[in-house]
ZAMARGU-4260 file (C-alpha; in steps of 0.2 Angstrom, whole numbers, plus 5000, padded with zeros to 4 digits):
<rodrens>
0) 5779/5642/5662 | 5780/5630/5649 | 5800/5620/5648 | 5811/5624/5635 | 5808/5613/5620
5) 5821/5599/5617 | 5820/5597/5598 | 5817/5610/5585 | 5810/5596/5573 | 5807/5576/5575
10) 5807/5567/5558 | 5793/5554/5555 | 5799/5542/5541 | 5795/5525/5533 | 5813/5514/5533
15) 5811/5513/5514 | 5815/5532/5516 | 5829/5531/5528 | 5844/5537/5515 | 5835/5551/5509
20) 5829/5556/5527 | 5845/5553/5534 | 5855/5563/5523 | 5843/5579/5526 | 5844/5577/5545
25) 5865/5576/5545 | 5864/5592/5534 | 5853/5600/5549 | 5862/5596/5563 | 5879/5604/5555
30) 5868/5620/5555 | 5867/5619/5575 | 5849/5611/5572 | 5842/5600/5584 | 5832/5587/5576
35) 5824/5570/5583 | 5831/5556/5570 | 5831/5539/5578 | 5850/5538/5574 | 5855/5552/5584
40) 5848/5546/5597 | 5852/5526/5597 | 5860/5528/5617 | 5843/5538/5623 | 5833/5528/5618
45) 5841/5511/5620 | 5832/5499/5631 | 5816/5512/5635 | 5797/5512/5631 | 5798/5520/5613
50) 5780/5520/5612 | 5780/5531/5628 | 5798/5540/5623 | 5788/5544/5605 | 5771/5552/5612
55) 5783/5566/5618 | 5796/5567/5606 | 5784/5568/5594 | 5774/5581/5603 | 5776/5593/5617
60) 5796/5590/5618 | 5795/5599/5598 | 5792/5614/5590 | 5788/5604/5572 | 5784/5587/5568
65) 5791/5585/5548 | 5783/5569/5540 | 5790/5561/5523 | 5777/5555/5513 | 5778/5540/5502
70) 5771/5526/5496 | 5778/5516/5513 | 5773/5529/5525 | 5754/5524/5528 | 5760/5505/5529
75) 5769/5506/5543 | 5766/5504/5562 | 5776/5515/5570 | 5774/5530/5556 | 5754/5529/5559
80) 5760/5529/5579 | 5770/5546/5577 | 5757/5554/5566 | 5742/5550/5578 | 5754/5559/5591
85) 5757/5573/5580 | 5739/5573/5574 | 5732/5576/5593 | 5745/5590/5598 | 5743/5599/5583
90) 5725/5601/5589 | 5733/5609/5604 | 5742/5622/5595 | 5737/5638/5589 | 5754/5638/5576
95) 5756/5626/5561 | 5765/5610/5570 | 5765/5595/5558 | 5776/5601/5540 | 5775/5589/5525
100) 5787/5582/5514 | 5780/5572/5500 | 5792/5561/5493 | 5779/5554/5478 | 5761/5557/5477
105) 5754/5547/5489 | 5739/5554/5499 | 5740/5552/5518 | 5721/5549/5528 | 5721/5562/5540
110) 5731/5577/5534 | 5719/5591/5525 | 5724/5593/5506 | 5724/5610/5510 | 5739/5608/5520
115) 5754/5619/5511 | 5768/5605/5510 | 5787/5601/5502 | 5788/5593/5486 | 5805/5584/5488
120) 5806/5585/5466 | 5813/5603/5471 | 5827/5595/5476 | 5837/5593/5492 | 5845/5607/5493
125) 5830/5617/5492 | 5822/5607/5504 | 5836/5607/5520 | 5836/5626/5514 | 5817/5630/5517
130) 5818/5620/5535 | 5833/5629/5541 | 5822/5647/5537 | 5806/5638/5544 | 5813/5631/5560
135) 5824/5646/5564 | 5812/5660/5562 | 5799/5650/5569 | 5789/5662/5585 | 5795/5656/5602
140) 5784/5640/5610 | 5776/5650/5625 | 5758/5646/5635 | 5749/5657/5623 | 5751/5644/5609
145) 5743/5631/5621 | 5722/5628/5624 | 5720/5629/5641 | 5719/5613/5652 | 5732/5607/5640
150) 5738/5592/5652 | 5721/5584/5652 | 5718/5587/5633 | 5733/5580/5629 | 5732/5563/5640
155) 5716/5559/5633 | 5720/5561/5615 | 5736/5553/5619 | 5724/5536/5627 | 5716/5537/5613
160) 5730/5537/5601 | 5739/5523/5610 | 5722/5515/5608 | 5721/5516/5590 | 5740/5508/5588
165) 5733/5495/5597 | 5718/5492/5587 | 5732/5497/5571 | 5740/5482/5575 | 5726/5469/5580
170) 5719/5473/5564 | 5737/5471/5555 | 5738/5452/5566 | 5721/5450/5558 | 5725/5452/5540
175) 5739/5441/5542 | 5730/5426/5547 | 5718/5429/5533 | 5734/5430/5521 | 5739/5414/5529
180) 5722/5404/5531 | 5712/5411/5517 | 5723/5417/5502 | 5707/5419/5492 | 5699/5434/5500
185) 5680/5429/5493 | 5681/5414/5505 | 5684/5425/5519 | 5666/5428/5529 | 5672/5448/5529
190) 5672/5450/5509 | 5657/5462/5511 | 5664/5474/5526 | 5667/5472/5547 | 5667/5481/5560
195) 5679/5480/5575 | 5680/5487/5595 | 5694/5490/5605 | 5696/5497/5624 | 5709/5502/5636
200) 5709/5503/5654 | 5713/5520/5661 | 5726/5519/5675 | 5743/5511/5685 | 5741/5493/5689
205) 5753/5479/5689 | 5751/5466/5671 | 5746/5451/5673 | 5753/5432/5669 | 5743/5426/5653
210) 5737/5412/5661 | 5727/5425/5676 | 5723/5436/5660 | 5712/5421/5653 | 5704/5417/5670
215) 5700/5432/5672 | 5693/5434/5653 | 5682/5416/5658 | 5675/5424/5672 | 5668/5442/5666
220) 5660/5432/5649 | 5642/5437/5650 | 5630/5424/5655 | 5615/5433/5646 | 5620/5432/5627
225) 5621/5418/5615 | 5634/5422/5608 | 5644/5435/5620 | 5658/5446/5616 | 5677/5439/5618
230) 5668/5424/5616 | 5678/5410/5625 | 5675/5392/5615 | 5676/5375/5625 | 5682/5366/5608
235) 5701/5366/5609 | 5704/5369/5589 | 5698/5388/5596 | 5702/5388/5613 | 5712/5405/5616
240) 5730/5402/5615 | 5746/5412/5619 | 5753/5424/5605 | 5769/5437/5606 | 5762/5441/5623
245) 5746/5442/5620 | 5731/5429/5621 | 5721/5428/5604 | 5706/5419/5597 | 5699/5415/5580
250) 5683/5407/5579 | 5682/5404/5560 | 5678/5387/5558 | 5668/5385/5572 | 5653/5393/5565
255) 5658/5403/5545 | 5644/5416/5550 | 5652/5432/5548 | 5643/5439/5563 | 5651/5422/5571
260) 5670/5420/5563 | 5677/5432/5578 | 5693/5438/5580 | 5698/5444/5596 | 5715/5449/5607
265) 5718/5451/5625 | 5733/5462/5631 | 5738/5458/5650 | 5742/5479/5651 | 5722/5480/5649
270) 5717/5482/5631 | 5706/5473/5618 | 5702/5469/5602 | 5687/5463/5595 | 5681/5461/5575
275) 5667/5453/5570 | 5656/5453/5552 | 5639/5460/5548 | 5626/5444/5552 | 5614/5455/5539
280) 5629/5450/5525 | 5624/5431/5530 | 5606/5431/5528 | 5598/5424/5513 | 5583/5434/5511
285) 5595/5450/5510 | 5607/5453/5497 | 5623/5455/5504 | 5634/5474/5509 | 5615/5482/5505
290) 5609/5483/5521 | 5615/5490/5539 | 5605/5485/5553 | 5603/5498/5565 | 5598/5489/5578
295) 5610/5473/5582 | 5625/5485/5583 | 5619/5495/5599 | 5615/5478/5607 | 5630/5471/5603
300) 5639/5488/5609 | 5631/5488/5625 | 5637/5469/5627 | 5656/5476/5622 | 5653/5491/5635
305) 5648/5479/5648 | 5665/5470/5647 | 5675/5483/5649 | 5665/5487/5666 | 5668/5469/5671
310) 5687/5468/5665 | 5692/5485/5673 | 5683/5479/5689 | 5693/5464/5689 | 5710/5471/5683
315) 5711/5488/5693 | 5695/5492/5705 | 5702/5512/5708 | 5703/5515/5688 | 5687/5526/5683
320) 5689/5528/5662 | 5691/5518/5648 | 5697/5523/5633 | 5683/5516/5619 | 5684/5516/5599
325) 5672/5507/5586 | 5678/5508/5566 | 5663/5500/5555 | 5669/5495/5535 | 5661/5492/5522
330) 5646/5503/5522 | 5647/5514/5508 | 5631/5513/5497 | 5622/5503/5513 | 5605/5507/5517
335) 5600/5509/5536 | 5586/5497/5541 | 5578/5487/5555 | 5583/5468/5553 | 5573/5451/5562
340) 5576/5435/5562 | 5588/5439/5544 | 5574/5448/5535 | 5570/5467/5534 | 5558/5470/5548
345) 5554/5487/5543 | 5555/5495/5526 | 5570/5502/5522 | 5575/5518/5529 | 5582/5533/5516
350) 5597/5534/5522 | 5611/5528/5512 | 5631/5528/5516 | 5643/5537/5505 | 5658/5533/5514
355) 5668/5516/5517 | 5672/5515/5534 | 5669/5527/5550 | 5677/5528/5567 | 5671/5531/5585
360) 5681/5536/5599 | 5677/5539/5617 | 5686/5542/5635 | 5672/5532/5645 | 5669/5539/5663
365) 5665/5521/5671 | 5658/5528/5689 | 5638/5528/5684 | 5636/5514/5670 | 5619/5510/5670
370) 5613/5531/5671 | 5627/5533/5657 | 5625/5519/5648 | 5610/5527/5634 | 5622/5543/5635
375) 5637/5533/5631 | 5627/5523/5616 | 5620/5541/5609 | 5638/5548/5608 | 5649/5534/5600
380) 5634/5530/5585 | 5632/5547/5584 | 5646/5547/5570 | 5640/5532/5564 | 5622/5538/5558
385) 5628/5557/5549 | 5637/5546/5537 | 5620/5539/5534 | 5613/5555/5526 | 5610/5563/5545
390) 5601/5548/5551 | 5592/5552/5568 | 5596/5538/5581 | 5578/5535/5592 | 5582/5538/5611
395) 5568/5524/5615 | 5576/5512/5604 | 5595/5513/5611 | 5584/5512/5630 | 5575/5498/5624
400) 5593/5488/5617 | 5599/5493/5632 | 5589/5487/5644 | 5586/5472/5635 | 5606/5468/5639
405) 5603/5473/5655 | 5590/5464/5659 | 5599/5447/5652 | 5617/5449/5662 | 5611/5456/5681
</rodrens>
């Protein structure tokens, strides 16, 4: 049997919304409501791992998930965080889970427009009214309204949601060191798109010291690239250095290439970050943001995969899956082709993106790399080339980047 549920709604809010949130949940709770608001439950949640605490109170520990949508909503951490959660259980229910609230007109990625939702214009009344009818005449929670195997289903989407906050808030670390060193976005070497990895080791170990996290990063570095993924530079302006508990590096300067100004972060709980730019966008015999070259990105990919072998090896031996994610930006109207040494090996392609950005996500079974490895290519481009007008990735050319890496780092 499936437990009781503790909340009958948890609210997700941007602070900016906090009054007008605060005053509709007050108004529920006198009407023997129980809601999940923050402030209700200050004592709870005091001193514990919200991040954990949140992937259930935002998910199996609810009926509903109500979201207030505004201007603030998608720029904040922690309401992208609660929304990923209530994105992947909603996938695991049968019944309407997440119920909108728009507080202005604000579109919110990842919520179908055809979604029926509150307009708060209608006035508070109205809307505490409509809750109270929805939440208490809402069917019972029971096993039916569950897919089966729901326990694994919902671990892996919640790895991959934690991973995503992760990458959320690299990215967001990212754009503030752009802010800070380049104020003038065209200087930046990423004016024309990038594309950025992140991972997650599966599992129970112990966190290490940042000074063993670095060591450890020095010593799975692969030998066979030229210019190798959470690259480590001897030059102290960009050694790696020590930030809010993580370690960071940011190689523009050393080399202003995009496909060289990396950014990278290493968490000591076993995650990482990686963003780089398009080397295509630095050629000067190709115009740049016109051209994605196929083939670099599965070798670089492989390189990235490789890694995250090494690092799990290192940082907990019995862990068998990663969680894995690519986002690629800065592709709409890009043509697909074959790039070599900076110019347009072949001619291009007809395949042409209509769309800015696309993301990747993968639970990695790490038991069998090298029979898995083409497998694990195929699947994570696989969303990557539909963008580009159904382009057809070539078996034969993801074995022979492969075993090009391969070759290069045994």
């Amino acid at each position: 049997m499936v437990p009781k549920l503790e909340f009958d709604a948890a609210l997700s809010f941007a602070g900016e919304d906090r009054k007008i949130v605060e005053e509709i949940a007050f108004e529920l709770k006198k009407r023997n409501l129980k809601i999940f608001y923050d402030e209700f439950y200050q004592v709870t949640i005091w001193g514990k791992d919200l991040s954990k605490y949140f992937e259930e109170a935002y998910a199996k520990n609810t009926k509903f998930v109500i979201i207030f949508i505004s201007k603030h909503y998608p720029l904040k951490d922690w309401t992208n965080f609660e929304f990923e959660i209530a994105r992947g259980e909603a996938k695991q229910r049968k019944e309407e889970f997440i119920l909108p609230i728009r507080l202005d007109d604000t579109p919110l990625f990842g919520l179908k427009p055809t979604v029926g939702y509150l307009d708060y214009k209608e006035g508070k009344e109205k809307i505490i009214d409509i809750i109270e009818k929805k939440l208490k005449t809402s069917k019972s929670f029971t096993e039916n309204q569950i897919r089966n195997k729901r326990n694994i289903h919902i671990s892996k989407e919640l790895e991959l949601q934690m991973l995503q906050f992760w990458t959320l808030k690299s990215k967001t670390r990212w754009q503030q060191l752009i802010k800070e060193k380049l104020p003038d976005k065209k200087q930046t070497p990423f004016q024309y798109g990038a594309w950025y990895v992140a991972y997650s080791i599966i599992g129970n170990f112990e966190p290490l010291s940042l000074k063993n996290l670095l060591e450890i990063l020095e010593k799975i570095e692969l030998e066979g690239s030229s210019w190798p993924p959470w690259k480590i530079s001897p030059i102290a302006e960009f050694r790696p250095h020590p930030y809010e508990e993580h370690i960071e590096s940011w190689l523009y300067g050393l080399d202003e290439d995009p496909r060289h100004s990396d950014f990278w972060r290493a968490s000591p709980k076993g995650k990482m970050f990686l963003l780089q730019g398009y080397f295509e966008d630095s050629s000067s015999e190709i115009k740049p943001g016109s051209t994605f070259d196929i083939t670099f990105p599965i070798h670089r990919i492989t390189e990235c995969l490789l890694h995250s072998y090494r690092f799990t090896k290192k940082l907990s031996p019995d862990s068998r899956e990663i969680a894995f994610s690519i986002t690629w930006e800065g592709l709409k109207n890009r043509k697909i082709a074959h790039v070599h040494l900076d110019a347009i090996a072949s001619p291009f392609i007809p395949h042409t993106a209509h769309q800015d950005s696309i993301t990747s996500n993968l639970i990695i079974n790490i038991t069998n790399k090298s029979q898995k490895l083409i497998e694990i290519l195929m699947k994570l481009f696989s969303p990557l080339c539909e963008i580009f007008e159904f382009y057809q990735l070539a078996f034969d050319e993801v074995k022979e980047e492969v075993s090009s890496v391969l070759k290069s780092n045994t």
